[in-house]
PDB file of N, H, CA, C and O in Angstrom:
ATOM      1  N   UNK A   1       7.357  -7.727  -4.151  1.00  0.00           N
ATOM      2  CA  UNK A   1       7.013  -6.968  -5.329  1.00  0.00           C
ATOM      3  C   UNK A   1       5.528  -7.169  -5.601  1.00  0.00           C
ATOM      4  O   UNK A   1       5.014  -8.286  -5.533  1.00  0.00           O
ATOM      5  N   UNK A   2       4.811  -6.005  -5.926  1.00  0.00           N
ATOM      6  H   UNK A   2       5.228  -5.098  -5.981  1.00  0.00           H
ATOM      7  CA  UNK A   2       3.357  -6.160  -6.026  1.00  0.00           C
ATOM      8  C   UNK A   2       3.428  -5.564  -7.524  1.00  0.00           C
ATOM      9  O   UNK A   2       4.415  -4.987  -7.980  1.00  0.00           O
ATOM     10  N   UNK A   3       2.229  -5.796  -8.208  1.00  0.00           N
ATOM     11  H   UNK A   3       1.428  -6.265  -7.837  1.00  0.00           H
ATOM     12  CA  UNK A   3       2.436  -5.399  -9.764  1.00  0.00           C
ATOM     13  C   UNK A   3       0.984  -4.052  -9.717  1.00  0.00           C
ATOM     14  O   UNK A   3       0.877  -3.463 -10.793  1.00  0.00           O
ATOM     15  N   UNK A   4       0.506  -3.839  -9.196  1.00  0.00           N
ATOM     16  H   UNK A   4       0.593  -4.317  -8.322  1.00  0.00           H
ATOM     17  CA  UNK A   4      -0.565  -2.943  -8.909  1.00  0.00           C
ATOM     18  C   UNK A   4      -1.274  -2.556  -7.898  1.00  0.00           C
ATOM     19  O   UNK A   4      -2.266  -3.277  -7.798  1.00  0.00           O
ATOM     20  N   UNK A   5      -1.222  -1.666  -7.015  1.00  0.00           N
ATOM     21  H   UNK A   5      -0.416  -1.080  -7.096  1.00  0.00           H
ATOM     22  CA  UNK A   5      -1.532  -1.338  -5.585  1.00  0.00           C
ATOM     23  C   UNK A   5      -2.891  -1.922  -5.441  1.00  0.00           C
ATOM     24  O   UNK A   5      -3.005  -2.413  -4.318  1.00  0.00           O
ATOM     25  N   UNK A   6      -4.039  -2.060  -6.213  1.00  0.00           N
ATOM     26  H   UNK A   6      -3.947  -1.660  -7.125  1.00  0.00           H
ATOM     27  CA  UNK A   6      -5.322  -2.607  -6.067  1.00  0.00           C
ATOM     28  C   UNK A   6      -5.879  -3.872  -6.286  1.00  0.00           C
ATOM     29  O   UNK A   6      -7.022  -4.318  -6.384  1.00  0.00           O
ATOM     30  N   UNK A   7      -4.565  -4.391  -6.343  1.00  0.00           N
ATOM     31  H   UNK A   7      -3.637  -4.029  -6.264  1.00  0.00           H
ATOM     32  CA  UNK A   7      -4.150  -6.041  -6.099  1.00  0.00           C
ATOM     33  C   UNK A   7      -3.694  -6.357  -5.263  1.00  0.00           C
ATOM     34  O   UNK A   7      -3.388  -7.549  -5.290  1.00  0.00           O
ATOM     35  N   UNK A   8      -3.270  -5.443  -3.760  1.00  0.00           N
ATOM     36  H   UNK A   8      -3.518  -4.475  -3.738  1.00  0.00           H
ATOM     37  CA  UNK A   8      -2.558  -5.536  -2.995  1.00  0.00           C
ATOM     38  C   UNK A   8      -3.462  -6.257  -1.603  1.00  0.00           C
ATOM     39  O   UNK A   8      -3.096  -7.108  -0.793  1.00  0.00           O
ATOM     40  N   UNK A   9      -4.500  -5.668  -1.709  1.00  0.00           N
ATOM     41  H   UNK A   9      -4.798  -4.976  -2.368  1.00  0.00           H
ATOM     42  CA  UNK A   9      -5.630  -5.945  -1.051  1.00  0.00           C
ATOM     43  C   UNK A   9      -6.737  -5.106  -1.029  1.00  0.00           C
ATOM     44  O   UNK A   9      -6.697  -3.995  -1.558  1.00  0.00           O
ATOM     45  N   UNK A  10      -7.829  -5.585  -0.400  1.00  0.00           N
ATOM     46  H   UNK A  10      -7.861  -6.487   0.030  1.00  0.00           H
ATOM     47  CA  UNK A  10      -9.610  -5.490  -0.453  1.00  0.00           C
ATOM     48  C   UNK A  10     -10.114  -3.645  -0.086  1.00  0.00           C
ATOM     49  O   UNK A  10     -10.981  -2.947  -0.611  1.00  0.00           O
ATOM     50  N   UNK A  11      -9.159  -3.363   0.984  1.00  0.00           N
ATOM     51  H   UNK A  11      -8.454  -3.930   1.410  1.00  0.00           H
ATOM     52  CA  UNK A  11      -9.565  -2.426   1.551  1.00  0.00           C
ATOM     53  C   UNK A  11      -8.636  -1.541   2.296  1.00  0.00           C
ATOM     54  O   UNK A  11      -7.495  -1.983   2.430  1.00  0.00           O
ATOM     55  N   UNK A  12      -8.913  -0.311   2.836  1.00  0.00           N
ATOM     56  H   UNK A  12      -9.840   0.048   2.727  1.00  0.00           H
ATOM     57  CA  UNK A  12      -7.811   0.614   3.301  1.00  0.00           C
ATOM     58  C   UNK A  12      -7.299  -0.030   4.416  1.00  0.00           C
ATOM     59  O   UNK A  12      -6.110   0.132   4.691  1.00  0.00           O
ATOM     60  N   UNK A  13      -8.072  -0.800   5.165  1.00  0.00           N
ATOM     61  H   UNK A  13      -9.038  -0.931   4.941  1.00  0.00           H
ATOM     62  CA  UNK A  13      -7.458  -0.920   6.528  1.00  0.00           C
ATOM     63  C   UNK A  13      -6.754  -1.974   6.318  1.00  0.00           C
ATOM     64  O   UNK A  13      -5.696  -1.865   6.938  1.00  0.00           O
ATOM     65  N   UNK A  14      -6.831  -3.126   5.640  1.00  0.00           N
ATOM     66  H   UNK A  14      -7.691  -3.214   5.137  1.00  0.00           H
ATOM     67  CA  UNK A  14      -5.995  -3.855   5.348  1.00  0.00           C
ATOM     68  C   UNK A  14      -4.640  -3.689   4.668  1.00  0.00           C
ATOM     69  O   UNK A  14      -3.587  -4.304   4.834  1.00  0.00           O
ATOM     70  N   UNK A  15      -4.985  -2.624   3.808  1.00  0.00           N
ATOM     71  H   UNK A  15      -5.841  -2.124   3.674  1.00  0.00           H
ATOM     72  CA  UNK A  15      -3.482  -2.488   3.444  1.00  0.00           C
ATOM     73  C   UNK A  15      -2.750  -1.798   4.456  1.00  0.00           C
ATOM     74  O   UNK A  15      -1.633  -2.126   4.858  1.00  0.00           O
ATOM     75  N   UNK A  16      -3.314  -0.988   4.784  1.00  0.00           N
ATOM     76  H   UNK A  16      -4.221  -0.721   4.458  1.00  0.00           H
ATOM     77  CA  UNK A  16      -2.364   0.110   5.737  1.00  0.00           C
ATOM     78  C   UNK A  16      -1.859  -0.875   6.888  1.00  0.00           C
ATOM     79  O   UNK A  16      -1.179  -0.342   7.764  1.00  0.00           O
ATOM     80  N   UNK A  17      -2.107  -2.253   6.998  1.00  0.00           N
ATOM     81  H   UNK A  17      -2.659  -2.686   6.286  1.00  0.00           H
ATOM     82  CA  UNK A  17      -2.229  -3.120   7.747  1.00  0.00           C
ATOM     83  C   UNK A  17      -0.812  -3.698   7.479  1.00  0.00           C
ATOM     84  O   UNK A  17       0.283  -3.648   8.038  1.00  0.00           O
ATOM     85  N   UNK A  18      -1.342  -4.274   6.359  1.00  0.00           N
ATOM     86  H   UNK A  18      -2.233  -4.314   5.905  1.00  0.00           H
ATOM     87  CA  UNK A  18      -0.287  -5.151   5.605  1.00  0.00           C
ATOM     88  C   UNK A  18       1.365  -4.546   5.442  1.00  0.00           C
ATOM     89  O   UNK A  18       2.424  -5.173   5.449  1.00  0.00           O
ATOM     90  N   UNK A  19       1.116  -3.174   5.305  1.00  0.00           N
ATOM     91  H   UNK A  19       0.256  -2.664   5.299  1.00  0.00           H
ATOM     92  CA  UNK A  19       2.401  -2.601   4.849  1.00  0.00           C
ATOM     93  C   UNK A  19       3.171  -2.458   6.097  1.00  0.00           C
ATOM     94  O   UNK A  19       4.363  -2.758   6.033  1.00  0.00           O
ATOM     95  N   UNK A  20       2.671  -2.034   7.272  1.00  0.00           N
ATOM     96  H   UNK A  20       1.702  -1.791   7.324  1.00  0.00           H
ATOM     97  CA  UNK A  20       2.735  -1.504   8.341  1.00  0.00           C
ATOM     98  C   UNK A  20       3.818  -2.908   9.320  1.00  0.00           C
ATOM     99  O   UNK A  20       4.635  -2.826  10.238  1.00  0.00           O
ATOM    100  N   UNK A  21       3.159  -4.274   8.375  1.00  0.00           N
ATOM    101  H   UNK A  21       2.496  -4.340   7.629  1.00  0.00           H
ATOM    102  CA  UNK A  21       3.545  -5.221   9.581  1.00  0.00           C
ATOM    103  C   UNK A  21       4.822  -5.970   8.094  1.00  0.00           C
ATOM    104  O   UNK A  21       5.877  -6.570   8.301  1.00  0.00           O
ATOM    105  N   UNK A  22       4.415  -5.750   7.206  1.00  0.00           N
ATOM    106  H   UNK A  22       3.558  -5.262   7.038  1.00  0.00           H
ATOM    107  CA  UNK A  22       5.732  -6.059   6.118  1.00  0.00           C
ATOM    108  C   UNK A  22       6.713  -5.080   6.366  1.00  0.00           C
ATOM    109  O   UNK A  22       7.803  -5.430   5.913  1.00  0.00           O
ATOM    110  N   UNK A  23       6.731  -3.454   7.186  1.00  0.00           N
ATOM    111  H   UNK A  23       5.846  -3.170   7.554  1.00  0.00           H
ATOM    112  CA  UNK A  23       7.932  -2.319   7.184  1.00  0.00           C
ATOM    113  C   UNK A  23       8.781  -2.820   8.604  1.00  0.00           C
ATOM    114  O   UNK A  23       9.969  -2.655   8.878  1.00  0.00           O
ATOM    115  N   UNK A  24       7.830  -3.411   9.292  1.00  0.00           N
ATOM    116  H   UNK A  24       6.864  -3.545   9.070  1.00  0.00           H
ATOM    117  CA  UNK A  24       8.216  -4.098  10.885  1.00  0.00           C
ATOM    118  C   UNK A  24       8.811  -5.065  10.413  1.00  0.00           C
ATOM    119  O   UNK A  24       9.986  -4.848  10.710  1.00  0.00           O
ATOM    120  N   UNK A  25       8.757  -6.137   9.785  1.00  0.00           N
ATOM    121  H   UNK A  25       7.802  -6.314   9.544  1.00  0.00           H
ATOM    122  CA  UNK A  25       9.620  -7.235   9.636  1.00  0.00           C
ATOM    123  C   UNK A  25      10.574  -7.209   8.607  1.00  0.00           C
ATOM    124  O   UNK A  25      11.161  -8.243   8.291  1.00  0.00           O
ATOM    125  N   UNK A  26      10.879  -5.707   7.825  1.00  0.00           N
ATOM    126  H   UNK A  26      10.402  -4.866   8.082  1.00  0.00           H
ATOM    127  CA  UNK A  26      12.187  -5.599   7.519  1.00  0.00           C
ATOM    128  C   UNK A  26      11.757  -5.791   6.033  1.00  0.00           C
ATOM    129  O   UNK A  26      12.714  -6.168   5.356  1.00  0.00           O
ATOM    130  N   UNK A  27      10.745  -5.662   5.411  1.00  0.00           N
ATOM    131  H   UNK A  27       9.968  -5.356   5.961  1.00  0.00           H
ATOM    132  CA  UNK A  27      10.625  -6.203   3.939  1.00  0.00           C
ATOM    133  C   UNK A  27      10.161  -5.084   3.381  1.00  0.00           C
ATOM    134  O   UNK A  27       9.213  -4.355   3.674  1.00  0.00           O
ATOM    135  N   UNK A  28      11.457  -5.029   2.015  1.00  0.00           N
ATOM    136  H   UNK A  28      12.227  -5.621   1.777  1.00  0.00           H
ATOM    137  CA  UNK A  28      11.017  -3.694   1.802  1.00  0.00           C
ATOM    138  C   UNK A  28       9.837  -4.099   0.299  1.00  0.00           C
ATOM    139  O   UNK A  28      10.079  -5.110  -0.361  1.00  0.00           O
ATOM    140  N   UNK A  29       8.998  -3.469   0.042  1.00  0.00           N
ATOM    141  H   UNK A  29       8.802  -2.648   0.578  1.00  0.00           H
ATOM    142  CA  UNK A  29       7.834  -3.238  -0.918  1.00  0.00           C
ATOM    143  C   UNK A  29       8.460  -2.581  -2.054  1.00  0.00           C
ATOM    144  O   UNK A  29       9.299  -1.698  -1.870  1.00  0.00           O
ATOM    145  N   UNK A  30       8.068  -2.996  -3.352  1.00  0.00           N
ATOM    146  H   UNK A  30       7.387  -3.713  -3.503  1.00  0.00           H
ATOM    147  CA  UNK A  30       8.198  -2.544  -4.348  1.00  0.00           C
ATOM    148  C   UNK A  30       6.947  -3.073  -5.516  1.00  0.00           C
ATOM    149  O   UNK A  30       6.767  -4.143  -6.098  1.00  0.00           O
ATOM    150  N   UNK A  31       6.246  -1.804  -5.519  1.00  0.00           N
ATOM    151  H   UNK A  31       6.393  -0.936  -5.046  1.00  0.00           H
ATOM    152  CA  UNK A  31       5.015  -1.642  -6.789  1.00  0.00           C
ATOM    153  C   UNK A  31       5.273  -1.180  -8.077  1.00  0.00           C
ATOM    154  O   UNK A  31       5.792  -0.146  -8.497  1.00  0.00           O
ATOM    155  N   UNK A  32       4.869  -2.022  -8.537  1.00  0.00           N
ATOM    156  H   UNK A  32       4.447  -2.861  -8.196  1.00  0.00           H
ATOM    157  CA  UNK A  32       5.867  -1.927  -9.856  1.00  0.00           C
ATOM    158  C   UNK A  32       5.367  -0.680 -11.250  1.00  0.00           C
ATOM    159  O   UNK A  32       5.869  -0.320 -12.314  1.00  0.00           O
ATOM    160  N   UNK A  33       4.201  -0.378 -10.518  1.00  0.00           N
ATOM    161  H   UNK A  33       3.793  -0.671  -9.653  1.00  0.00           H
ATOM    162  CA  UNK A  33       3.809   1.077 -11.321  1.00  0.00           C
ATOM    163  C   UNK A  33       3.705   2.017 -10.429  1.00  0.00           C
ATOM    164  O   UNK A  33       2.877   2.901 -10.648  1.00  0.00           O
ATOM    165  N   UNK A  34       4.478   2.066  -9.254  1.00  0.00           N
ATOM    166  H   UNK A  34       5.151   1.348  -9.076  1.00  0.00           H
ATOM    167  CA  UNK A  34       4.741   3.092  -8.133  1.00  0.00           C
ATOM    168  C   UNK A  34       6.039   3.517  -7.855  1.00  0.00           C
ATOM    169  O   UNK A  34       6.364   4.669  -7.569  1.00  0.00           O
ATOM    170  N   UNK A  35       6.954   2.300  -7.974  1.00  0.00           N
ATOM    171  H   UNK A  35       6.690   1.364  -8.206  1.00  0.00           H
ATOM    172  CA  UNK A  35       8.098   1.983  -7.293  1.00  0.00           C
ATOM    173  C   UNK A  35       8.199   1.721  -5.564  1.00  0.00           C
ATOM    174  O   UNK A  35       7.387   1.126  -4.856  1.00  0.00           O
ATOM    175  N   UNK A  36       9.247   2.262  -5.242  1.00  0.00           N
ATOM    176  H   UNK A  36       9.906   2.746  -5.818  1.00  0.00           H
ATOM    177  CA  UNK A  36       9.460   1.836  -3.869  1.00  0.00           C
ATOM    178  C   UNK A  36       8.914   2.357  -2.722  1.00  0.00           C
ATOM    179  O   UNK A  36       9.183   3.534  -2.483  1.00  0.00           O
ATOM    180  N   UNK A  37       8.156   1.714  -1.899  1.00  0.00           N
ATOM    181  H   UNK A  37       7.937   0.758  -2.094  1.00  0.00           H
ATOM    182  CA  UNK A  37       6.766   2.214  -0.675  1.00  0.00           C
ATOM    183  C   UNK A  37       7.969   2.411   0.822  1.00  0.00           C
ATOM    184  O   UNK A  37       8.276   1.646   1.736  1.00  0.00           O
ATOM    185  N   UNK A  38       8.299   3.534   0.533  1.00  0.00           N
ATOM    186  H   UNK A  38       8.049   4.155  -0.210  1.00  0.00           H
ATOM    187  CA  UNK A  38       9.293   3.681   1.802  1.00  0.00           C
ATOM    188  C   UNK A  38       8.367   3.874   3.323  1.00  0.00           C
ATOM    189  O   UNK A  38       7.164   4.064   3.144  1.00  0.00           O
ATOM    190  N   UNK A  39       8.810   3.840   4.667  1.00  0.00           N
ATOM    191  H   UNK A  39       9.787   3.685   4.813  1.00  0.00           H
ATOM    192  CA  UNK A  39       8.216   4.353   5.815  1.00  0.00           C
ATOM    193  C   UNK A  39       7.861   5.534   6.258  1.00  0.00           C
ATOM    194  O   UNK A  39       7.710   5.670   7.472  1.00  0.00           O
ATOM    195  N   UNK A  40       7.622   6.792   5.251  1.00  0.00           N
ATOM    196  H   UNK A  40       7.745   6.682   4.265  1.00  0.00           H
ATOM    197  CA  UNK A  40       8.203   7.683   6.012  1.00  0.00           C
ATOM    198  C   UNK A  40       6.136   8.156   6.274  1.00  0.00           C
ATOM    199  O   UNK A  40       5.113   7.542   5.972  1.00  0.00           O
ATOM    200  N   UNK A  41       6.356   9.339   6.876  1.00  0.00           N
ATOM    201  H   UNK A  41       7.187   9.837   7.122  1.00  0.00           H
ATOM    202  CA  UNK A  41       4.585  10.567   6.598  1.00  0.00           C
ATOM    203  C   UNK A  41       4.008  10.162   5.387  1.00  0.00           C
ATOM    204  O   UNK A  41       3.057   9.451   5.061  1.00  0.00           O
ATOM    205  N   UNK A  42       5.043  10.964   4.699  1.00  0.00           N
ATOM    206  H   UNK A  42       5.815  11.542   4.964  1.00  0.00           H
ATOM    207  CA  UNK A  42       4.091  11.030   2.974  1.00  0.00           C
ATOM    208  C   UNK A  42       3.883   9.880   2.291  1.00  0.00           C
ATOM    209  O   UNK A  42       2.974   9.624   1.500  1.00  0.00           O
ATOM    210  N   UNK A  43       4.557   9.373   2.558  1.00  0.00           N
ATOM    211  H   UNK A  43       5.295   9.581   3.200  1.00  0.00           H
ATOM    212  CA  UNK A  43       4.428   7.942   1.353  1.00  0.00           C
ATOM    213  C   UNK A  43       3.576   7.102   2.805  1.00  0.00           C
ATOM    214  O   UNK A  43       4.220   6.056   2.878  1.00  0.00           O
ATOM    215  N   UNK A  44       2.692   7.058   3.735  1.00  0.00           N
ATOM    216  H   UNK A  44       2.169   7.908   3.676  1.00  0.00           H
ATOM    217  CA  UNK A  44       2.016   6.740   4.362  1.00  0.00           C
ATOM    218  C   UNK A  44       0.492   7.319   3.553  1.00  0.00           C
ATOM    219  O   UNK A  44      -0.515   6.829   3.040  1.00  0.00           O
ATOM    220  N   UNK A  45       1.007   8.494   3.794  1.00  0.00           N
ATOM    221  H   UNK A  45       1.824   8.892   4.210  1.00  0.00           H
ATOM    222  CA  UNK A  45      -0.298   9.386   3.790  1.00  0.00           C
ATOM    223  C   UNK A  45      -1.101   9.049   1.870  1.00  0.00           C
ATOM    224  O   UNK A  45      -2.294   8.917   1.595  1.00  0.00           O
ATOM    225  N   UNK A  46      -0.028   9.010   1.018  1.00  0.00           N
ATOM    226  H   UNK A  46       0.941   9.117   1.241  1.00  0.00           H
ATOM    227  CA  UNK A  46      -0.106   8.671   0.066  1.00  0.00           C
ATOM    228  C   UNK A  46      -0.695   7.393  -0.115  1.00  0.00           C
ATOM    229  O   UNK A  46      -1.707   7.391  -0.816  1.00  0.00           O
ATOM    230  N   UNK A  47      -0.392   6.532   0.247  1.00  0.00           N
ATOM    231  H   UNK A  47       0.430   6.533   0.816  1.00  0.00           H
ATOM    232  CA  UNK A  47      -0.581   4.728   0.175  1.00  0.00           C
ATOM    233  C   UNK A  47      -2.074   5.115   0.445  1.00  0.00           C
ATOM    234  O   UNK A  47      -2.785   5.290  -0.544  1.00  0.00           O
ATOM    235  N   UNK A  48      -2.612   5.263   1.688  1.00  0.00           N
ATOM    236  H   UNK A  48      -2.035   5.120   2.492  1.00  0.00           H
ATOM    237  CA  UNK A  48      -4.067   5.719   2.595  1.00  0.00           C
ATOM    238  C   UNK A  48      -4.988   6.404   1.405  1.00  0.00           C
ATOM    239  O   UNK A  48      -6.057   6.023   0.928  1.00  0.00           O
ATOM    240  N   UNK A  49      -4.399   7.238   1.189  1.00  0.00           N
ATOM    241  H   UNK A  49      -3.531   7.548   1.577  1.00  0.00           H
ATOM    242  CA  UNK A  49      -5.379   7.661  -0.186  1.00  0.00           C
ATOM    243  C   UNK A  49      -5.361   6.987  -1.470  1.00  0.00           C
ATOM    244  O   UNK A  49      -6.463   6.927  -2.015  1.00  0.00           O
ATOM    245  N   UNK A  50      -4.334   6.437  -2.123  1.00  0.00           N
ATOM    246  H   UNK A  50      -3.438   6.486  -1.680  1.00  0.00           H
ATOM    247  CA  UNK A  50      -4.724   5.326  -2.984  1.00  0.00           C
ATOM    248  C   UNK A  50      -5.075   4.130  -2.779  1.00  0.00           C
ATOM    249  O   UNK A  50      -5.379   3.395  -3.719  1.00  0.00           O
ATOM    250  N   UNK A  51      -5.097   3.672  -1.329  1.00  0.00           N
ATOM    251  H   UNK A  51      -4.851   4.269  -0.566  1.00  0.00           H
ATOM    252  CA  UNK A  51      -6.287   2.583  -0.747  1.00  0.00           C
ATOM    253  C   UNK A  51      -7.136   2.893  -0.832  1.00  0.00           C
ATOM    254  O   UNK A  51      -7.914   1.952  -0.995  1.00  0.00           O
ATOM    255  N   UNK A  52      -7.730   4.079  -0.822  1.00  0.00           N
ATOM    256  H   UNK A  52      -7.099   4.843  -0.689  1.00  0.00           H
ATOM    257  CA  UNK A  52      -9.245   4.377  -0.334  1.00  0.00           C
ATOM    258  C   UNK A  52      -9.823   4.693  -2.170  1.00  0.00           C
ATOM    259  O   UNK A  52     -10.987   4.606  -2.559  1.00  0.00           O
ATOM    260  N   UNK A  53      -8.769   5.008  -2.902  1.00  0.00           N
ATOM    261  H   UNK A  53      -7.823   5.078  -2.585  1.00  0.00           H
ATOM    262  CA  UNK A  53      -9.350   4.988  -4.370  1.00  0.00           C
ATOM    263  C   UNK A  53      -9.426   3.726  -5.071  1.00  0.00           C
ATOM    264  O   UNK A  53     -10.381   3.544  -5.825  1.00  0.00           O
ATOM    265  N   UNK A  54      -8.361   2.643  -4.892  1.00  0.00           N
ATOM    266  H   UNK A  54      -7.585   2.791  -4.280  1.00  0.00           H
ATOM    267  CA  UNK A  54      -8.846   1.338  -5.407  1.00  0.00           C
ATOM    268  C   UNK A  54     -10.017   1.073  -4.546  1.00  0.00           C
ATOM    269  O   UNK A  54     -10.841   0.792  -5.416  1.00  0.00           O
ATOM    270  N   UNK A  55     -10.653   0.973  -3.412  1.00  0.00           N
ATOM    271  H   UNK A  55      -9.984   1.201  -2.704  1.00  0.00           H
ATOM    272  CA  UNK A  55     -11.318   0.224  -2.665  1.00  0.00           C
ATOM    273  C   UNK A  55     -12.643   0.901  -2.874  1.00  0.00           C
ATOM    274  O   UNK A  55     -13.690   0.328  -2.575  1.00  0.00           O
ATOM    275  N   UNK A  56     -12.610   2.279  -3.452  1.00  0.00           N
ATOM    276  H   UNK A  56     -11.759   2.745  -3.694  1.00  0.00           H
ATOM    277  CA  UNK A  56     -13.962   3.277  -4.014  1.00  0.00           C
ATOM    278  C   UNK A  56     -14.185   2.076  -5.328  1.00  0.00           C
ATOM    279  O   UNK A  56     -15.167   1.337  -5.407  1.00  0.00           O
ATOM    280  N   UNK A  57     -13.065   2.097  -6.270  1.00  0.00           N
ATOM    281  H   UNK A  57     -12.267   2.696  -6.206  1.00  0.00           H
ATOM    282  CA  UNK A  57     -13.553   2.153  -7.201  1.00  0.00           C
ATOM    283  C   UNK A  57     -14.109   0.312  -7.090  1.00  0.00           C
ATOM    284  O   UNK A  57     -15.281   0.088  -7.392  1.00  0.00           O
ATOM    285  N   UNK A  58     -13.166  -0.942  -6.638  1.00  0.00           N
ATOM    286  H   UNK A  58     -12.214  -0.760  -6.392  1.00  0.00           H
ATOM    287  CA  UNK A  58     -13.984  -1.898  -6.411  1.00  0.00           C
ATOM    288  C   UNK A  58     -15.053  -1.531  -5.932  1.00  0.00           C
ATOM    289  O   UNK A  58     -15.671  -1.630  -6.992  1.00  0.00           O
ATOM    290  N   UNK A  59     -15.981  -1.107  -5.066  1.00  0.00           N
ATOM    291  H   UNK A  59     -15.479  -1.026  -4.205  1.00  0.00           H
ATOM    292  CA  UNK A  59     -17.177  -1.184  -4.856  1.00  0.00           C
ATOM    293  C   UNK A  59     -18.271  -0.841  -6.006  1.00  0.00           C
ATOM    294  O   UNK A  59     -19.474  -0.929  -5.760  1.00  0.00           O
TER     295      UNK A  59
END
């Protein structure tokens, strides 16, 4: 359980990282002002672009 996607980590590639090797070992994600980060296209494609907006706006 994560409580805010831009707490999740630093940058896009890391998260897309992180999620990628937490969906491989069977753990499912839940953001708690998102809800549940399933495997599929969209909710990929989705995650990728709100990485790249927390990681805009940290800078």
């Amino acid at each position: 359980m994560v409580t805010k996607l831009d707490r999740f980590c630093r940058t896009v590639r890391e998260g897309v990282r992180y999620v990628d090797e937490l969906h491989r070992s069977g753990v499912i994600i839940y953001i708690l002002n998102m809800g549940l980060v399933e495997d599929t296209p969209v909710c990929k494609m989705l995650l990728t672009n709100l990485f790249a907006f927390a990681e805009f706006k940290r800078a």
